[in-house]
C-alpha positions as CSV (number, residue, x, y, z in Angstrom):
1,X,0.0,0.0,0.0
2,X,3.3,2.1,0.1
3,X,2.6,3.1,3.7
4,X,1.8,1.5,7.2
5,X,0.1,2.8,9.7
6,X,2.9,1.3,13.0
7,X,3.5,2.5,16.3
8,X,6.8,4.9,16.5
9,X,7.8,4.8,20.3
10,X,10.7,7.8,19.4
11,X,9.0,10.8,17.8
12,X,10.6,14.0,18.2
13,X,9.4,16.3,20.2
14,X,8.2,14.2,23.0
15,X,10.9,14.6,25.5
16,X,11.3,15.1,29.3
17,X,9.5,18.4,29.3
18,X,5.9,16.5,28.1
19,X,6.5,13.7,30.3
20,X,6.4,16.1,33.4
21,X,3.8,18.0,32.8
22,X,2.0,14.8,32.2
23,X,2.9,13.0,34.7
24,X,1.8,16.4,37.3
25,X,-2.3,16.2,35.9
26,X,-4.3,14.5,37.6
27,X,-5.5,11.4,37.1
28,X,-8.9,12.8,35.7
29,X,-7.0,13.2,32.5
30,X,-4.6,9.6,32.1
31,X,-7.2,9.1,29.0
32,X,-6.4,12.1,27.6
33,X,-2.8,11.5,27.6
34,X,-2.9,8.0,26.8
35,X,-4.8,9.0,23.5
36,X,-2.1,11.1,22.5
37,X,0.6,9.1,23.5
38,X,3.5,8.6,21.3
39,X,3.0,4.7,20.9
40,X,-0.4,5.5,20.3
41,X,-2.8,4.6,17.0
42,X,-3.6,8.8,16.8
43,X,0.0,9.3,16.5
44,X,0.8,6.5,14.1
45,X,-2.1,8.1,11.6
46,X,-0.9,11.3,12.0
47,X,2.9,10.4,11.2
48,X,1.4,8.7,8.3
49,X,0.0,11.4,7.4
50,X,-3.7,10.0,7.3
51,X,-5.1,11.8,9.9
52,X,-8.6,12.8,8.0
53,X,-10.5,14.8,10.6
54,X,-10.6,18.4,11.5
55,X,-9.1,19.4,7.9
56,X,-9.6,23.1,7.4
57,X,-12.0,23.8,4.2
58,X,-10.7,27.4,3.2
59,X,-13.8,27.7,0.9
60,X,-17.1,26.0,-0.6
61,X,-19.1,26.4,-3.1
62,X,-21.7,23.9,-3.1
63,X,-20.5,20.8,-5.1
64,X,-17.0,22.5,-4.9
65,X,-14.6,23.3,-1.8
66,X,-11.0,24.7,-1.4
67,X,-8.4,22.5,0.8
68,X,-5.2,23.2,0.8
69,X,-5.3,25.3,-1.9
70,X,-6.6,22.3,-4.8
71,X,-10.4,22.3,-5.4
72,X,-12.1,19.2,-4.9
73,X,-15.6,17.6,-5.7
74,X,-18.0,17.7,-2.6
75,X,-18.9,14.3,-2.1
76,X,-19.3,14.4,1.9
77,X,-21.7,17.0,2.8
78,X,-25.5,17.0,4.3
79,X,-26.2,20.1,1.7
80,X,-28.6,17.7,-0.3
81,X,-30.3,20.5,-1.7
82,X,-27.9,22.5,-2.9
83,X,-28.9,25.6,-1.3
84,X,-26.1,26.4,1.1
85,X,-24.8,28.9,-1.9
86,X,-27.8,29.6,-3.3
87,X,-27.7,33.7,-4.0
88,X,-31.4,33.6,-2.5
89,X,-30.7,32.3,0.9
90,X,-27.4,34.2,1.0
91,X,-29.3,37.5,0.7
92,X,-32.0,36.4,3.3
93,X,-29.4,35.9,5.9
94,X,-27.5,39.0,5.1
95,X,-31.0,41.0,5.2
96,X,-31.6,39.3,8.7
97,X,-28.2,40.7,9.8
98,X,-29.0,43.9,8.6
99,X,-32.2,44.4,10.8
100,X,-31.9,42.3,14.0
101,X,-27.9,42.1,14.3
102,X,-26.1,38.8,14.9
103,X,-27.7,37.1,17.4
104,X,-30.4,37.0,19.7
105,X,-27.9,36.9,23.4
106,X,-30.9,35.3,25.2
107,X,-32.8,32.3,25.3
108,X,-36.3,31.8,23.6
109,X,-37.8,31.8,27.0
110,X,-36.5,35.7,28.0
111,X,-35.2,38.2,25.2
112,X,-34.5,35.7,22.6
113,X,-37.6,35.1,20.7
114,X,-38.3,36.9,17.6
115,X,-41.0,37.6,15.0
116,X,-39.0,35.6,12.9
117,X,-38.9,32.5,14.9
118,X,-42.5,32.5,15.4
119,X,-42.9,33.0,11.6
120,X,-40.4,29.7,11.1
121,X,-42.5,27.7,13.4
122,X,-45.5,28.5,11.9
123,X,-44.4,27.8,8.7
124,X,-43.1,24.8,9.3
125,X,-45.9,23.1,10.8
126,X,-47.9,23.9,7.9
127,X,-45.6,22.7,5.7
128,X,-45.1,18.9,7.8
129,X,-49.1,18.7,8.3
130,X,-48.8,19.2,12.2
131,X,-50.3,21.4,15.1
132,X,-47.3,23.1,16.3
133,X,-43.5,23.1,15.9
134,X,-40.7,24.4,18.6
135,X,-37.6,25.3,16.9
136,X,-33.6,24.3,18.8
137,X,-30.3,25.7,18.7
138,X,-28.9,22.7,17.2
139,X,-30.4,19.4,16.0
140,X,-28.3,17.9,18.4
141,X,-30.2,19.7,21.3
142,X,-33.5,19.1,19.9
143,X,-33.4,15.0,20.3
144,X,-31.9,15.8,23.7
145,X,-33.8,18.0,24.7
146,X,-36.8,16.5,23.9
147,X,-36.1,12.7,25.5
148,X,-35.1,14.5,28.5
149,X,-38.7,16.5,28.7
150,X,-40.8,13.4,27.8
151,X,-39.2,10.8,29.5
152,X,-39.7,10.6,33.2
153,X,-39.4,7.8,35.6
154,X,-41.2,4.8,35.1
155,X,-41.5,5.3,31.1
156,X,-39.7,3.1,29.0
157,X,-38.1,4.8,25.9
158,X,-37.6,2.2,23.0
159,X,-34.4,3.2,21.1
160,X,-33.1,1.6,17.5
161,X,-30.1,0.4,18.0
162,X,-28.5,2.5,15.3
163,X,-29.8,5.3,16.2
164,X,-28.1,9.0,16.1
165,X,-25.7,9.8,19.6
166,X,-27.8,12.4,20.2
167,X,-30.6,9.7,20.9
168,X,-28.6,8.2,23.2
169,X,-27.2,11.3,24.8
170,X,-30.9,12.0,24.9
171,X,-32.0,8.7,26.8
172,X,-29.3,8.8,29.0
173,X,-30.2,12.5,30.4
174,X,-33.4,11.3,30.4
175,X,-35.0,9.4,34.2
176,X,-36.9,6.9,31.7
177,X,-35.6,3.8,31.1
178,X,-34.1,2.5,27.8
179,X,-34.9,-0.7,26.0
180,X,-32.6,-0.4,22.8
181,X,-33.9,-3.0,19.7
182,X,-32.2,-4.1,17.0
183,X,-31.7,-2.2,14.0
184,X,-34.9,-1.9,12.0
185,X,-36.0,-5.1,13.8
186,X,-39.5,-4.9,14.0
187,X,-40.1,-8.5,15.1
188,X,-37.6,-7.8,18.0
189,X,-39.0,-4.5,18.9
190,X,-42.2,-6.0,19.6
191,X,-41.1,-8.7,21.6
192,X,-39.4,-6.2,24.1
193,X,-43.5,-4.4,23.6
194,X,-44.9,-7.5,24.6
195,X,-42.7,-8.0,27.6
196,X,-42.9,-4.0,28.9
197,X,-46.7,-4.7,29.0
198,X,-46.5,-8.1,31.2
199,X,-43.7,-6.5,32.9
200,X,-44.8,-2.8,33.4
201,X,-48.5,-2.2,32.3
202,X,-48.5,1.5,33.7
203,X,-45.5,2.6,32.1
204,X,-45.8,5.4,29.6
205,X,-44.0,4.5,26.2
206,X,-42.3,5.8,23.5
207,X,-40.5,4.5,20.3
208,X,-38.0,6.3,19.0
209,X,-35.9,5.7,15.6
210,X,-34.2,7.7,13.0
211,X,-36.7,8.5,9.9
212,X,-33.2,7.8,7.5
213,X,-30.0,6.1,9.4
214,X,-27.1,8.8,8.6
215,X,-24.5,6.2,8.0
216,X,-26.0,3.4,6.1
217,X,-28.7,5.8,4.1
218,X,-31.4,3.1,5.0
219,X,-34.9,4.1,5.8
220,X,-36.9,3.1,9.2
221,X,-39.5,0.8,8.7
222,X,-42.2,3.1,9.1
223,X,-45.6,1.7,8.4
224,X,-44.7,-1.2,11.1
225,X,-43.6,1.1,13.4
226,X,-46.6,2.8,13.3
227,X,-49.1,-0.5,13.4
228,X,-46.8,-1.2,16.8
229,X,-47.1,1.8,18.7
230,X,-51.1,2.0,17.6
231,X,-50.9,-1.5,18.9
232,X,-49.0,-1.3,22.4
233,X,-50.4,2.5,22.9
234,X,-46.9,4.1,22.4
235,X,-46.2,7.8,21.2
236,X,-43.7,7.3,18.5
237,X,-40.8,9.6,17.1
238,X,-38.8,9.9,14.1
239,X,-36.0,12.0,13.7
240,X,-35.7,13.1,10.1
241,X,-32.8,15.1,10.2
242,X,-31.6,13.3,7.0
243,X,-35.3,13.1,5.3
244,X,-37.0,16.2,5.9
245,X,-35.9,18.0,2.5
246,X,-34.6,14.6,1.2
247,X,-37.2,11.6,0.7
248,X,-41.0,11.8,0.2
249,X,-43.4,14.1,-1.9
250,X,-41.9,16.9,-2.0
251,X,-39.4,16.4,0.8
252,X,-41.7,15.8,3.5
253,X,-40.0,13.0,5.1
254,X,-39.9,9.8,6.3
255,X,-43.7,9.3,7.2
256,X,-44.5,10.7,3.7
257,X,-42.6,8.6,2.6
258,X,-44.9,5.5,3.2
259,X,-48.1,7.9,2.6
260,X,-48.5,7.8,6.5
261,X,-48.3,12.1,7.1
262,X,-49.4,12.4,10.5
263,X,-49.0,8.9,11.8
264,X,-46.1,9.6,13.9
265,X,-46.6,11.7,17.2
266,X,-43.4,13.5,16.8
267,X,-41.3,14.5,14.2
268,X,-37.7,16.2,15.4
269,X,-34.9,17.5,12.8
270,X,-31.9,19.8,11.8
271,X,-31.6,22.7,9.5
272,X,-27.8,22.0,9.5
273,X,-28.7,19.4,6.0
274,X,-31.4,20.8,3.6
275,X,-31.9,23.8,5.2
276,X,-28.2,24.7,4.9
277,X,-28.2,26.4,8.3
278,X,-27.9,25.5,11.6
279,X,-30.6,24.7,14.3
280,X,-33.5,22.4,15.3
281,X,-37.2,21.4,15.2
282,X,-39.7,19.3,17.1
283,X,-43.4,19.1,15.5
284,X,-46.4,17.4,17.4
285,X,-49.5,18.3,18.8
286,X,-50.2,21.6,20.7
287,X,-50.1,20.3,23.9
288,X,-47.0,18.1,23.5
289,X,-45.0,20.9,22.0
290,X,-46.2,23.2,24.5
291,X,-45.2,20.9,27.2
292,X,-41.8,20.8,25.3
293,X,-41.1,24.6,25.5
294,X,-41.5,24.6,29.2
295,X,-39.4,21.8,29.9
296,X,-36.8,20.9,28.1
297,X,-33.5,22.2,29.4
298,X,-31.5,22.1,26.1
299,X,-34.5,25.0,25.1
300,X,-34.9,26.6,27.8
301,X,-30.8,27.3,29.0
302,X,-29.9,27.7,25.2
303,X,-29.4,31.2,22.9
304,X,-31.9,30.9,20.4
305,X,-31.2,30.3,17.0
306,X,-29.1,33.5,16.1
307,X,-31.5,35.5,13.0
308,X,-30.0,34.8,10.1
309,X,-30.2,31.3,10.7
310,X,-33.5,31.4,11.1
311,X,-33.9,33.4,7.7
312,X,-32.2,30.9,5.9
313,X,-34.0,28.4,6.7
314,X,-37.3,29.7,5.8
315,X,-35.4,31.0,2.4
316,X,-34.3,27.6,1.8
317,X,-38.1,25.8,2.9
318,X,-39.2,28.5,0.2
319,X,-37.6,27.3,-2.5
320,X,-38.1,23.8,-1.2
321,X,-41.9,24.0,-1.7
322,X,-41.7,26.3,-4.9
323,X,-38.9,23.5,-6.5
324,X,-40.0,20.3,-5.6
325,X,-37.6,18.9,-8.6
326,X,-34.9,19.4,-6.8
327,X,-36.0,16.8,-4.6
328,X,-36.8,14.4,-7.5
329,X,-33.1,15.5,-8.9
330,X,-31.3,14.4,-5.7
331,X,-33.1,10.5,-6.2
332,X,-31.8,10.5,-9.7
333,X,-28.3,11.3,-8.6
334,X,-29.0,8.3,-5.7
335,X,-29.8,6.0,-7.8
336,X,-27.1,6.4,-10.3
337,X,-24.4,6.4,-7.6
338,X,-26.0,3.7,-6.0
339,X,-26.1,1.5,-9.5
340,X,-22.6,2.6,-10.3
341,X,-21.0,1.6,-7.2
342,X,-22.5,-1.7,-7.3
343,X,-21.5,-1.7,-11.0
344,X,-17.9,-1.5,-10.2
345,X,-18.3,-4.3,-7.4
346,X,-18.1,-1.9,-4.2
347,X,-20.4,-3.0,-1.2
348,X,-23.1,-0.1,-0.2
349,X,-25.0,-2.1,2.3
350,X,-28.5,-1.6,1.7
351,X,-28.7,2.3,1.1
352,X,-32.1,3.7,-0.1
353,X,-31.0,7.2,0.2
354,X,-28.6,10.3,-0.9
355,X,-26.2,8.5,1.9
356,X,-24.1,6.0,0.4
357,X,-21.6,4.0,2.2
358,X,-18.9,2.6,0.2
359,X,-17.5,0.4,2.7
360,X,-13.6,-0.4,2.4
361,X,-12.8,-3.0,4.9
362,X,-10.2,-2.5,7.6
363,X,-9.3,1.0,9.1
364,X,-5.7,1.3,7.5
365,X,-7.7,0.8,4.2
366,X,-10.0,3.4,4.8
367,X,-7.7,5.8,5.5
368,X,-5.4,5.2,2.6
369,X,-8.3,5.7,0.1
370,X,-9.2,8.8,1.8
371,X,-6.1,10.2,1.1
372,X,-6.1,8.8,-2.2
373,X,-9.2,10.3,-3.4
374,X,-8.7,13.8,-2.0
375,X,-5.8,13.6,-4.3
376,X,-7.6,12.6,-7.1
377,X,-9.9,15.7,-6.4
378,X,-12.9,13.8,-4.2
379,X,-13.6,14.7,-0.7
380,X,-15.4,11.9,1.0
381,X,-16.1,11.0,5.0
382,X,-14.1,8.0,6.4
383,X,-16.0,6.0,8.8
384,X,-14.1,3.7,11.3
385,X,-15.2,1.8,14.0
386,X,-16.6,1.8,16.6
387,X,-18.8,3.8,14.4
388,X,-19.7,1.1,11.9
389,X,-18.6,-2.9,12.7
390,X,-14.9,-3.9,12.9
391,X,-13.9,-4.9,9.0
392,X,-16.2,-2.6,7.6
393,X,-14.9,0.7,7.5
394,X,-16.1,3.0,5.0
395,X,-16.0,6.2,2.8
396,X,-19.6,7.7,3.7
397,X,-20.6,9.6,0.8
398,X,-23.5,12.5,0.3
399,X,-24.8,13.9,-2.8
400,X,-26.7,17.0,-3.4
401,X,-29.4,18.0,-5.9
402,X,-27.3,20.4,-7.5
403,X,-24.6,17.8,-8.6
404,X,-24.1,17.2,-11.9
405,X,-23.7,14.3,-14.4
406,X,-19.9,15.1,-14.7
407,X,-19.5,15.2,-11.2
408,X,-21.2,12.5,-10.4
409,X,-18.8,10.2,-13.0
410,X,-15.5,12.2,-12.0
411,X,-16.6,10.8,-8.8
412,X,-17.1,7.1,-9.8
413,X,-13.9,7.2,-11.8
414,X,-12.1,8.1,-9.3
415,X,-13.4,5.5,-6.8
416,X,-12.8,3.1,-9.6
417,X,-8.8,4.1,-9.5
418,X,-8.9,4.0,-5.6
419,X,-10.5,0.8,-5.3
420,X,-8.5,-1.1,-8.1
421,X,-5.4,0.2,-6.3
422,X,-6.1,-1.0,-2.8
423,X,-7.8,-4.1,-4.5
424,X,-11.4,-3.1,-2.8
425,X,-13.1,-4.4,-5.9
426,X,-11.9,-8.1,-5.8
427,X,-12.4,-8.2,-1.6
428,X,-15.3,-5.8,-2.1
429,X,-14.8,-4.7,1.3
430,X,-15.5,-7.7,3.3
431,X,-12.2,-8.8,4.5
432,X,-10.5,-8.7,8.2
């Protein structure tokens, strides 16, 4: 492969003076020296020069970026509608600048709730079908946020086991217990139903799964999900931070998907994908969403969603419902990454979506074809465990409406190259 990723115990630079001031912290932080240890794997990557995270883009453009000076192809961002650049939602958030300043400094609950944020919740519960919407400061915060509010002792939060972290970060805050199924499992999930009822007839319940799974690009099994929590009485919740914008009629999302708008009690999402921003929604009834605003900590104790975010995102849901082809655009593209991958032999697990894993085997692997690719012009995601299964590393790759054909094949040539070189497309990823 021309290099190895090995453990160097003499690297310069780590002398007596490191070893000191390590050896004077407190034992709080022996992780945190251990992981940057000189025998460690985060020093070996980084000698090798493989170290993929944390690179600096000096400038994007949509479907093109800036790193290191060389212009690459975009093949790695959540901007599946293309409208991050769009000269539209660029001028929104300027105007939005221009009359309410750069942020809010406040919290929705005090000084930090605008006209505008009442006008983005409004318009987007009219725009999923539902009663009422409460918007976050982060995506991240809204599934938090929103566990943590719902769940209270005695409930019993069911969780897919592939779920987002900030699922889990949300059960874990939250005094409910957690019974986590396997993924997209149905006949599993209902067999921990069956046993909460036995087991715990008074508990309240709620099933929680991701609408589209952001590293394999597969889709929840929605109508059974539904028949199961009409069944067993539970609320259910789908996070469609990766379908909102993405799949169904006109981007409506995962529930729309299946032609079951309205089926789940709660919808939650990010504007940090379509809506090319940066923020957080919850939809449900009046009374849930309500209850939500007054108790959820991550809503309450957070700065609102500074203005300009907030008018980019109801640019960007503009053009969304005046260009529904853009939407029917970004399942072309899918499909024809999706078909050429498997063309050239690579393994892309069972992706349905605009996410498409291109799995590469073991970590060293995955790094190396990084590298390779951003060479070749193609930025791209490496995903290494414990993130995905040992052996099945992976390039995760993202496409956006606004792609076009030549991209799309300067991006399977290249791939071809990479995978050909590190003999991917005779293993096809399975090996370790």
């Amino acid at each position: 492969m021309g290099q190895n990723i090995h453990r160097n115990q003499n690297i310069s630079g780590s002398g007596s003076a490191e070893a000191s001031v390590a050896a004077s912290l407190p034992g709080l932080f022996d992780k945190c020296t251990k992981f940057f240890a000189p025998e460690s794997l985060f020093q070996a990557v980084k000698e090798a020069d493989l170290y993929p995270y944390f690179r600096p883009i000096e400038r994007q453009d949509g479907t093109r970026a800036i790193i290191q000076g060389k212009e690459v192809i975009m093949a790695g961002s959540n901007n599946y509608l293309g409208l991050m650049s769009d000269p539209r939602v660029k001028e929104a958030a300027v105007g939005a600048i221009k009359k309410y300043g750069t942020g809010c400094t406040g919290s929705r609950f005090l000084n930090g709730t605008l006209d505008l944020h009442i006008e983005l919740e409004a318009r987007l519960a009219e725009f999923m079908g539902m009663e009422a919407c409460v918007l976050f400061s982060t995506g991240y915060a809204t599934n938090q946020g929103v566990l943590q509010a719902l769940g209270l002792k005695g409930d019993i939060i069911f969780s897919d086991k592939d779920n987002h972290s900030c699922i889990l970060a949300g059960t874990r805050v939250s005094l409910a217990d957690t019974w986590r199924y396997r993924h997209n499992d149905m006949d599993h999930l209902r067999k921990l139903l069956l046993r909460a009822r036995d087991e715990r007839p008074a508990a309240g319940v709620l099933i929680v799964t991701d609408g589209v799974f952001s590293m394999s690009g597969t889709i929840a099994r929605v109508p059974q999900l539904v028949d199961l929590a009409e069944e067993f009485g539970a609320a259910l919740m789908l996070d469609d931070a990766h379908a909102i914008g993405v799949i169904g009629p006109g981007g409506h999302g995962s529930a729309a998907h299946f032609g079951l708008e309205n089926r789940a009690h709660i919808v939650t999402g990010t504007f940090s994908k379509s809506f090319a921003s940066l923020g957080g929604f919850c939809l449900g009834t009046e009374d849930v969403v309500g209850y939500i605003r007054h108790f959820s900590n991550t809503h309450i104790y957070s700065a609102s969603m500074p203005p300009a975010n907030v008018a980019t995102v109801l640019a960007c849901l503009k053009i969304l419902e005046e260009e529904p082809e853009r939407v029917n655009r970004l399942w072309e593209i899918s499909d024809y990454m999706r078909d050429g991958f498997r063309s050239l032999g690579f393994d892309v697990w069972s992706s349905k979506t605009p996410i498409i894993p291109v799995v590469s085997g073991d970590m060293q692997t995955c790094f190396l074809m990084w590298k390779d690719l951003l060479e070749k012009g193609v930025f791209v995601n490496p995903v290494v465990p414990p993130a995905v299964p040992k052996g099945q590393s992976l390039m995760r790759t993202s496409y956006m409406a606004t792609h076009t054909d030549e991209d799309l094949n300067f991006i399977l040539d290249a791939f071809e190259h990479v995978g050909k070189k590190h003999g991917i497309l005779q293993t096809n990823g399975t090996t370790e």
